[in-house]
C-alpha positions in Angstrom: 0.0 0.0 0.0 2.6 2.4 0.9 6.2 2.2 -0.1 9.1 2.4 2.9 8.5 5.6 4.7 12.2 7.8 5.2 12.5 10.4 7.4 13.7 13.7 5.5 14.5 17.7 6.3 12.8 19.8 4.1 13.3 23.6 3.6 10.9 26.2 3.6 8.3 26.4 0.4 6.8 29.1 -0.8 3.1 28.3 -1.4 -0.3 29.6 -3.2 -3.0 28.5 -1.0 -6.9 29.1 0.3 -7.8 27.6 3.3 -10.9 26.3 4.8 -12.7 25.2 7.4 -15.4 22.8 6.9 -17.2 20.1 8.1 -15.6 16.5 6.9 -18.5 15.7 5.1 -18.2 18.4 3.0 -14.7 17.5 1.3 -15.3 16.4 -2.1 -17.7 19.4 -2.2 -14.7 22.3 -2.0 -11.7 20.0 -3.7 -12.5 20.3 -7.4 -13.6 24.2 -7.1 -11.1 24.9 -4.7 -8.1 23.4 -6.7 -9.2 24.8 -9.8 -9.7 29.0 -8.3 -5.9 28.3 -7.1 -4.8 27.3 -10.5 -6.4 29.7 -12.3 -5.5 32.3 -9.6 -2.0 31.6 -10.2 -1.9 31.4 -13.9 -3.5 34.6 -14.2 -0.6 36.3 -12.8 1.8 34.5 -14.8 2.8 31.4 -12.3 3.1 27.7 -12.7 3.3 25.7 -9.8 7.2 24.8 -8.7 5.7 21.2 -7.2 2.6 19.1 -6.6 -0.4 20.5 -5.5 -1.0 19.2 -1.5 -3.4 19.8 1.0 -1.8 20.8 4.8 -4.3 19.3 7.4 -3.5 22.0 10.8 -6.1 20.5 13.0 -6.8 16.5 13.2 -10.0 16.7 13.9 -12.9 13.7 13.5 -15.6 16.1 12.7 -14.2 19.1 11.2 -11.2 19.3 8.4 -9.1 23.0 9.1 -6.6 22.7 6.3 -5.1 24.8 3.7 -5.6 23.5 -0.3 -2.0 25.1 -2.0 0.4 24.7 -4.5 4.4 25.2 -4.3 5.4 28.6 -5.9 8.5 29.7 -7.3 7.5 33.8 -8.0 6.6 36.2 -5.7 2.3 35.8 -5.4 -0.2 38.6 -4.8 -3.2 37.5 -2.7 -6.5 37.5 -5.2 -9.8 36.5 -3.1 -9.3 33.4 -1.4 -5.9 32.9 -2.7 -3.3 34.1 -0.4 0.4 33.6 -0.3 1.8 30.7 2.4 4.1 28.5 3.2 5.0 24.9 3.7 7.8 25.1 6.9 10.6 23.5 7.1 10.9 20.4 9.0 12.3 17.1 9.8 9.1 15.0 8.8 8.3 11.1 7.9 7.6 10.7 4.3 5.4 7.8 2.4 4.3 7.7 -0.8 0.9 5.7 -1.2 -0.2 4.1 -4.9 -3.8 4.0 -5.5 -6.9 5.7 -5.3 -8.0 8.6 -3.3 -10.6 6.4 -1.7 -7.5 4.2 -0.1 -6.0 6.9 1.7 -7.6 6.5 5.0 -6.3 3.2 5.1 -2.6 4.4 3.6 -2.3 6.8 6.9 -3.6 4.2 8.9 -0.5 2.3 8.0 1.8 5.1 8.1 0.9 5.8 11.6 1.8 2.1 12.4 4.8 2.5 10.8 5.3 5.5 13.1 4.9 4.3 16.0 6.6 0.9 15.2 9.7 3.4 14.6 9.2 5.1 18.2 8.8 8.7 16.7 6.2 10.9 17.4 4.3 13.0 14.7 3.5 16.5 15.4 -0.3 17.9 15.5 -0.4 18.6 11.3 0.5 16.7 8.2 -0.2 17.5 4.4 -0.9 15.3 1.3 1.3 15.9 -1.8 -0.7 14.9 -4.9 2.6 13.8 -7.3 0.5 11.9 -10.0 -3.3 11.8 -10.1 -6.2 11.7 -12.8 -4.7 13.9 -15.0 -1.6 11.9 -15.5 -3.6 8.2 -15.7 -6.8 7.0 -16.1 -5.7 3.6 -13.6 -5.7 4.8 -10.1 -3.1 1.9 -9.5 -0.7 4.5 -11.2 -2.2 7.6 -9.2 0.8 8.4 -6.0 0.2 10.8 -2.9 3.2 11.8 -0.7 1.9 11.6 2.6 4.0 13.7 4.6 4.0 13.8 8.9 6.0 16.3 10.8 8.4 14.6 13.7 7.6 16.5 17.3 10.4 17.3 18.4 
């Protein structure tokens, strides 16, 4: 399900994002419009993305999803709307990368966390989903792969 987790130090990304708050069952609702406002956001002002698009969970919550929807920058970004300017931190984090379907990736964390605590470390309160290859790259979800990335406490 999810291929040998490493632990990695990452620097500081510049990011496009809009965040919400919403109630979990309203997820699938704000995806497709949100990802496609930041895209087109971007683009307007002459931007591509520098990475994969991700979405940084800030609160586990069971009820409610407080995260931010973005997409790694390389140019400086004016704040249009919803669409402000952000940043993934830099931080020692445990990285997986899960193959398969969107639908799997309850399960995918599940074993992650496993893996986690198997290893003894100890995640900090947020994490963020990197979509690397998707839909748009393959019509066979087996080919679809999300980084699942987990901050270490410290």
């Amino acid at each position: 399900m999810i291929e040998t987790p490493q632990i990695v130090q990452t620097t500081a990304q510049p990011t496009a994002m809009i965040r919400f708050t919403i109630p979990r069952s309203e997820i699938q609702q704000v995806m497709g419009p949100g990802y496609q406002e930041l895209m087109a956001t971007i683009a307007a002002q002459g931007i591509a993305p520098a990475g994969a698009w991700f979405t940084h969970h800030l609160r586990m919550d069971p009820e409610t999803f407080d995260f931010e929807l973005g997409v790694p920058i390389s140019a400086p970004f004016s704040a249009t709307g919803r669409v402000v300017a952000g940043e993934l931190p830099a931080v020692t984090l445990a990285r997986a990368v899960y193959h398969g379907s969107y639908e799997g990736l309850s399960a995918a964390w599940g074993e992650f966390d496993a893996w986690l605590t198997s290893e003894g470390h100890t995640p900090g309160p947020n994490l963020w989903e990197s979509f690397v290859a998707g839909p748009e790259s393959s019509p066979d979800s087996a080919n679809w792969r999300t980084e699942l990335n987990r901050p270490l406490a410290r």
